[in-house]
GUGUNU-98497 format. One line per field, with one value per residue (C-alpha): residue in one letter; y, x, z. Coordinates in pm, whole numbers, plus 50000, padded with zeros to 5 digits. Each point is the difference from the previous one (the first is absolute). Last residue first. Layout:
# GUGUNU-98497
rest = (a, ...)
c2 = (Y, ...)
c1 = (X, ...)
c3 = (Z, ...)
//
This chain:
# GUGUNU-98497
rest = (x, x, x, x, x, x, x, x, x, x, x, x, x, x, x, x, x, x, x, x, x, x, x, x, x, x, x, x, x, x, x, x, x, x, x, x, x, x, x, x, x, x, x, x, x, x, x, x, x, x, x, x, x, x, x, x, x, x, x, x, x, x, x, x, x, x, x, x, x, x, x, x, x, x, x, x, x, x, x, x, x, x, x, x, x, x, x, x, x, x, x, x, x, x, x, x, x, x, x, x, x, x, x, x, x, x, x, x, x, x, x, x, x, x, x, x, x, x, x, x, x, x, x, x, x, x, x, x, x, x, x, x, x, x, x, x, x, x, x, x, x, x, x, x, x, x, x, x, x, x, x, x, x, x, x, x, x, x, x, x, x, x, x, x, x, x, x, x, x, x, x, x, x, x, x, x, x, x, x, x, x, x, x, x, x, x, x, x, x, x, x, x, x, x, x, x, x, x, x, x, x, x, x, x, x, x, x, x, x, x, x, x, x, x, x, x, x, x, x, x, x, x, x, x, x, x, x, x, x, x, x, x, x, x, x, x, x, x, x, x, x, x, x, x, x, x, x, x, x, x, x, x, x, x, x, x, x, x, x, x, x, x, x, x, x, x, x, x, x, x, x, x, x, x, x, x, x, x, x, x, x, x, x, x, x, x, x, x, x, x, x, x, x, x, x, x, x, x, x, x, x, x, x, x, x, x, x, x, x, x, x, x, x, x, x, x, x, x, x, x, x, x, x, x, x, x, x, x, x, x, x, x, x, x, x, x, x, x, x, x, x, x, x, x, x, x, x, x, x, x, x, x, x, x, x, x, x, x, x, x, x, x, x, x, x, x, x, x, x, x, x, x, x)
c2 = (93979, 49830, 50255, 50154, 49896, 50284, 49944, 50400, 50175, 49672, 49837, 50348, 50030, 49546, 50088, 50309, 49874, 49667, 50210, 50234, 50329, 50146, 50299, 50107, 50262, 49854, 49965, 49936, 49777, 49809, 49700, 50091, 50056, 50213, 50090, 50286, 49954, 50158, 49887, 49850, 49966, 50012, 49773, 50094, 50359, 50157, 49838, 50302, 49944, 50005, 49966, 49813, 50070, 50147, 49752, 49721, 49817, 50084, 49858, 49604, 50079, 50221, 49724, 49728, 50214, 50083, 49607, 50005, 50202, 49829, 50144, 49982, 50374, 50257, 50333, 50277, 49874, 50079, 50390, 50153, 49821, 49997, 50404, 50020, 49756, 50121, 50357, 49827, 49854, 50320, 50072, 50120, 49609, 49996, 50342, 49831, 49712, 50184, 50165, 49671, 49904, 50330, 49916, 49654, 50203, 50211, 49752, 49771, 50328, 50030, 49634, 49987, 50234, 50212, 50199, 50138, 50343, 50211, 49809, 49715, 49737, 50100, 49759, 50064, 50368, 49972, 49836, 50229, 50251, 49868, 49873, 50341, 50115, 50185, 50141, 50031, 50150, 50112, 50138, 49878, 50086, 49907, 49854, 49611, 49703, 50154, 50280, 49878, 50245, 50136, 49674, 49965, 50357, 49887, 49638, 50251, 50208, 49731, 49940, 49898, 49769, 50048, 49778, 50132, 50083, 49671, 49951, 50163, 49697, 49752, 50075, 50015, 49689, 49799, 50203, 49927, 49610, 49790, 49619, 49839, 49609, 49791, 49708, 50074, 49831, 50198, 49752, 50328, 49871, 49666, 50168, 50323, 49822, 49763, 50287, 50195, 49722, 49932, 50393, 50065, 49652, 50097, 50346, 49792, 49864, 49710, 50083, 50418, 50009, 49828, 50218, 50313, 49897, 49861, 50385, 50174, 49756, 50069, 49702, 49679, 49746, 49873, 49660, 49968, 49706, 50151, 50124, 49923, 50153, 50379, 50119, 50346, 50289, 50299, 50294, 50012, 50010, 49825, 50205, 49921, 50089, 49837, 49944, 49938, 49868, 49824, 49625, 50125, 50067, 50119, 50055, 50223, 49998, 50238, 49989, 50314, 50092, 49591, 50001, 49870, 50095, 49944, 50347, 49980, 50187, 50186, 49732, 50128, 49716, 50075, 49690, 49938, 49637, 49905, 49760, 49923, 49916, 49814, 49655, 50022, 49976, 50203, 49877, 50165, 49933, 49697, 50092, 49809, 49695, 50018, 49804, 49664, 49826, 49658, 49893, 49677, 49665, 49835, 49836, 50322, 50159, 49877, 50301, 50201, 49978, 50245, 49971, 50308, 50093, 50077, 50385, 50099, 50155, 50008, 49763, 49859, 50328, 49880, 50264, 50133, 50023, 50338, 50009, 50370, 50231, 50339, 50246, 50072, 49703, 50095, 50264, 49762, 49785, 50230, 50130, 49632, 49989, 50293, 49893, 49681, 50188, 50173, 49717, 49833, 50252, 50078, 49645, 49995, 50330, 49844, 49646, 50182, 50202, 49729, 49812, 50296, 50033, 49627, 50049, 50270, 49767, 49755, 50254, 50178, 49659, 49915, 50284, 49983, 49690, 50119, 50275, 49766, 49759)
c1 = (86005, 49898, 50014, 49668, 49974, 49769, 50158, 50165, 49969, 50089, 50219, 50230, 50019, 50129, 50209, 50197, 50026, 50186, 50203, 50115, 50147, 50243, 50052, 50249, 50277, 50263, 50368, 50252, 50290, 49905, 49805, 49691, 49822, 50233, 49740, 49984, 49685, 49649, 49679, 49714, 49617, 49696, 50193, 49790, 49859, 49664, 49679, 49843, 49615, 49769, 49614, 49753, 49637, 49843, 50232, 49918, 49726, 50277, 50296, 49918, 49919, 50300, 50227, 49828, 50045, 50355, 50063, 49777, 50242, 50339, 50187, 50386, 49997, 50140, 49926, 50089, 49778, 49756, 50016, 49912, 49669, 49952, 49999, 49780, 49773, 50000, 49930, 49675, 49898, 49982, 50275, 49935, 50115, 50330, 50072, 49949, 50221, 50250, 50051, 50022, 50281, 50158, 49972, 50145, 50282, 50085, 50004, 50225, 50273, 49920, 50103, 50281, 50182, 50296, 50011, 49686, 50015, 50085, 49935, 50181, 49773, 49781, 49884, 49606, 50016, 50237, 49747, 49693, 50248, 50003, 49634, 49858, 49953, 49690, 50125, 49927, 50182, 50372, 50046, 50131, 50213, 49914, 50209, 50090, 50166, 50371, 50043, 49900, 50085, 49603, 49909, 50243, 49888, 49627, 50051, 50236, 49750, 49722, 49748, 49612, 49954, 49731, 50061, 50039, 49748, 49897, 50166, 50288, 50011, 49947, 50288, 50267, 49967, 49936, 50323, 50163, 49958, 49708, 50007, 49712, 50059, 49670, 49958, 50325, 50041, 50211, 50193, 50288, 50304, 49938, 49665, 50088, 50310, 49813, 49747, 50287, 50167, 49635, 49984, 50338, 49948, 49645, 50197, 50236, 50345, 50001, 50396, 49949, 49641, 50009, 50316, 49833, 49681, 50246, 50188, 49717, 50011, 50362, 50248, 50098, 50165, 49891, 49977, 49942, 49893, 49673, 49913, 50097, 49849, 50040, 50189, 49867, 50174, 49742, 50101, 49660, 49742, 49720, 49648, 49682, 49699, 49676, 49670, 49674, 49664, 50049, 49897, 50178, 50347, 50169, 50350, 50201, 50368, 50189, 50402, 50186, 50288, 49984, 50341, 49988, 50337, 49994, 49911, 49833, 49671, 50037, 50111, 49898, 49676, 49727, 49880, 49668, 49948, 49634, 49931, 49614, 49881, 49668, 50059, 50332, 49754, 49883, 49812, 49620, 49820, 49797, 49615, 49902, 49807, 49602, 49928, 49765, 49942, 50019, 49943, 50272, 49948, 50238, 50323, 50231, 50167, 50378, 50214, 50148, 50379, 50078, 50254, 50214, 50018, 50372, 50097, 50085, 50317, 50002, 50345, 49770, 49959, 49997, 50067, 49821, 50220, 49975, 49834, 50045, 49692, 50099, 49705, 49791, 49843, 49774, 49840, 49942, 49848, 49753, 49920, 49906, 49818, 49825, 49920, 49886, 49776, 49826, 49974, 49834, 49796, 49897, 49980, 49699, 49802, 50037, 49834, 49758, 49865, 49984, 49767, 49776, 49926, 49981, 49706, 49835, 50009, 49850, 49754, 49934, 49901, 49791, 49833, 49947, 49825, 49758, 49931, 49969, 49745)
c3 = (94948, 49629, 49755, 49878, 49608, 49852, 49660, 49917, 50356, 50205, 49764, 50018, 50358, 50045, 49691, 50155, 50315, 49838, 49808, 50251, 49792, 49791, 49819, 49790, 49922, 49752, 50063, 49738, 50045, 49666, 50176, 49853, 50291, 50231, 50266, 50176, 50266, 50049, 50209, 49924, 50181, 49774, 49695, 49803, 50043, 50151, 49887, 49930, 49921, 49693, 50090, 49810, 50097, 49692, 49791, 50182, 49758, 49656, 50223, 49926, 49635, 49953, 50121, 49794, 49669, 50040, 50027, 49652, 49882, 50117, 50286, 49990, 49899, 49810, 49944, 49756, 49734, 50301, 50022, 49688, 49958, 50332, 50035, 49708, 50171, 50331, 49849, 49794, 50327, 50222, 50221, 50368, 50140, 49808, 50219, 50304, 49893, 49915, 50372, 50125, 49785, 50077, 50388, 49934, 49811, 50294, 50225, 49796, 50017, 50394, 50020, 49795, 50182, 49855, 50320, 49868, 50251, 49711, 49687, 49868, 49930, 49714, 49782, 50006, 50012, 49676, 49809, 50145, 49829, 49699, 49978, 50139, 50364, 50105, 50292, 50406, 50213, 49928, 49692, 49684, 49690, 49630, 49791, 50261, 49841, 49939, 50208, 50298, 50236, 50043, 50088, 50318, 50055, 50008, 50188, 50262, 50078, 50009, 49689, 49995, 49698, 49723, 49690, 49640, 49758, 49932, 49748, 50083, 50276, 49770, 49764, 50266, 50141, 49691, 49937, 50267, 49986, 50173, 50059, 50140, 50180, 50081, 50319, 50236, 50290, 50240, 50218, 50055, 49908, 49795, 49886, 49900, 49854, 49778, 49876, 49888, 49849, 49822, 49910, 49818, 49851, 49797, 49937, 49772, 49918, 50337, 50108, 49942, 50059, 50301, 50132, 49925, 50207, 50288, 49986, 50169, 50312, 50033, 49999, 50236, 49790, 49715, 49842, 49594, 49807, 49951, 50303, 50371, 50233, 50065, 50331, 50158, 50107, 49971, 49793, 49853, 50222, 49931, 50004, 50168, 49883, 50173, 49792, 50189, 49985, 50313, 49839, 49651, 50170, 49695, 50090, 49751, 50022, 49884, 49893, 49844, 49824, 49886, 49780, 49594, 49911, 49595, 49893, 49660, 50125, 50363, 50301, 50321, 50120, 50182, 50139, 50086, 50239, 50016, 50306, 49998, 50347, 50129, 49923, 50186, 50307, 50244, 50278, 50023, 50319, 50078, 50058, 50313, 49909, 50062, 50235, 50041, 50344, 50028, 50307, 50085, 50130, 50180, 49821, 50067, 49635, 50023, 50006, 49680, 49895, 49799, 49695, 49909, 49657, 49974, 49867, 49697, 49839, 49615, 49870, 49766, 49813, 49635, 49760, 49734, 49688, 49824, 49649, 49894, 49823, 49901, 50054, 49727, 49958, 50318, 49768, 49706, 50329, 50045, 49676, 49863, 50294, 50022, 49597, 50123, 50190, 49737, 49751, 50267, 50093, 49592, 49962, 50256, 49898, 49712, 50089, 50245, 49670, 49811, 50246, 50012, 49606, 50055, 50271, 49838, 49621, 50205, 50161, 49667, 49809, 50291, 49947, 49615, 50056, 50223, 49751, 49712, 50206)
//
């Protein structure tokens, strides 16, 4: 009777024995993953968080359902037959883009001129598993909306981000003007705004060891007579460039054969962009760490964490099958004129182009809207 006794004893003591050991094993996950989470979003903290209005695009061009008038079905009898219905191809949507707008900005700490240097825009298209660069160029003509209190006239793309910073006293207004005018001009719809400095620039390219970019003649001599940003000279082919000189790489205009064009300049830092993502890819995660930890205070962003959060979660399945793409410059087709802008008798070189062109190419490639013919 003792012995059976003393079993059941040692299966209930078994079974809580067991029970506290799922209940620690338990805390121990949780505690474990609230610490990723804690981590996480430290790590998103970083970067400097700025509420920018979201706009209301009512003015988006769509086009008319169109009604169909069907025939009367006949009175006789019918056979009814059943068919499978034909699979119905996929139409794209503006469910399936993500505009991301990255502006890197040339204002160094204290200065008050807050100009976009450069202008990217990121298109997720998450049905395609794609993302398509295409870059703004910056001497374009274009007329921002009205902001503030303030009306313009027609100025430089690069100098709207200036000019919402300047009337609106923060980043948050450099990228809503910005956002305003990309739509007014262009009907871009932007969803998330990234701005970069130099020195967020600079910083994660040395730590990664520099980007690889294959050089021209006249990219390497260009280089090689910069003084200033670039300590080390340069071959043609292909080099490892550092921050500095990736830096220069990115802003040059001027050499041999450039005829100060925008649109090989934007090339070259698409390429660049490209070429750092490569390299992010060959990093383990304690380097990607070190190299967020120094890079993100020097970001800011309209996005808030748990915004961040959504977008990773939707590209996280695709990753294996994303591919980045050049999406050539905005506007596609330009051409350049003197113009005295400010009114002061001097002339400024710019480009112009055919807004409604323009819009109908750009809502294709960043909303899937096909014009009407």
């Amino acid at each position: 009777m003792s012995g059976k006794y003393e079993r059941k004893k040692s299966k209930k003591s078994g079974s809580k024995m067991a029970l506290i050991v799922v209940i620690v094993i338990l805390v121990l996950l949780l505690a474990a993953v609230a610490a990723i989470v804690i981590y996480y979003n430290t790590m998103l903290g970083k970067m400097n968080h700025v509420n920018v209005p979201k706009i209301n695009y009512t003015e988006a061009v769509t086009e008319p359902t169109k009604t169909e008038t069907l025939p009367e079905p006949p009175t006789e009898a019918l056979v009814t037959e059943t068919t499978v219905p034909p699979t119905q191809p996929h139409v794209a949507s503006q469910d399936d883009y993500i505009n991301i707008l990255v502006v890197g900005q040339a204002a160094r700490g204290g200065e008050e001129e807050r100009f976009a240097d450069t202008m990217i825009l990121f298109t997720v298209n998450t049905y395609e598993k794609s993302i398509t660069m295409t870059s703004f160029l910056r001497d374009t003509l274009v007329k921002p909306p009205d902001y503030k209190g303030h009306t313009f006239g027609r100025i430089k793309l690069t100098t709207v981000y200036h000019m919402g910073s300047f009337y609106g006293g923060g980043v948050e207004n450099s990228m809503e003007l910005m956002n305003l005018t990309l739509y007014n001009n262009f009907g871009v719809e932007v969803d998330h705004n990234f701005e970069i400095d130099f020195d967020a620039f600079v910083h994660v390219i040395d730590e990664l060891g520099g980007v690889d970019i294959e050089l021209t003649q006249a990219e390497a001599d260009y280089l090689n007579a910069d003084d200033f940003w670039v300590y080390e000279d340069v071959e043609p082919g292909m080099n490892t460039l550092n921050g500095m000189t990736a830096l220069s790489y990115a802003r040059m205009r001027k050499a041999e054969g450039d005829s100060d064009s925008d649109i090989v300049r934007t090339s070259r830092q698409r390429k660049l962009v490209e070429s750092l993502i490569a390299k992010l890819k060959t990093k383990s995660p304690s380097r990607l760490q070190k190299i967020a930890n120094k890079v993100l205070p020097l970001v800011t962003t309209s996005m808030t964490n748990s915004e961040i959060t959504d977008l990773l979660l939707t590209l996280a399945p695709m990753v294996s099958e994303l591919t980045i793409e050049q999406g050539g410059t905005c506007p596609a087709e330009s051409w350049g004129e003197m113009v005295d802008i400010y009114g002061d008798g001097m002339l400024h070189s710019v480009l112009r182009f055919e807004e409604d062109k323009t819009k109908a190419y750009m809502r294709e490639r960043t909303l899937g809207e096909v014009a009407a013919n």
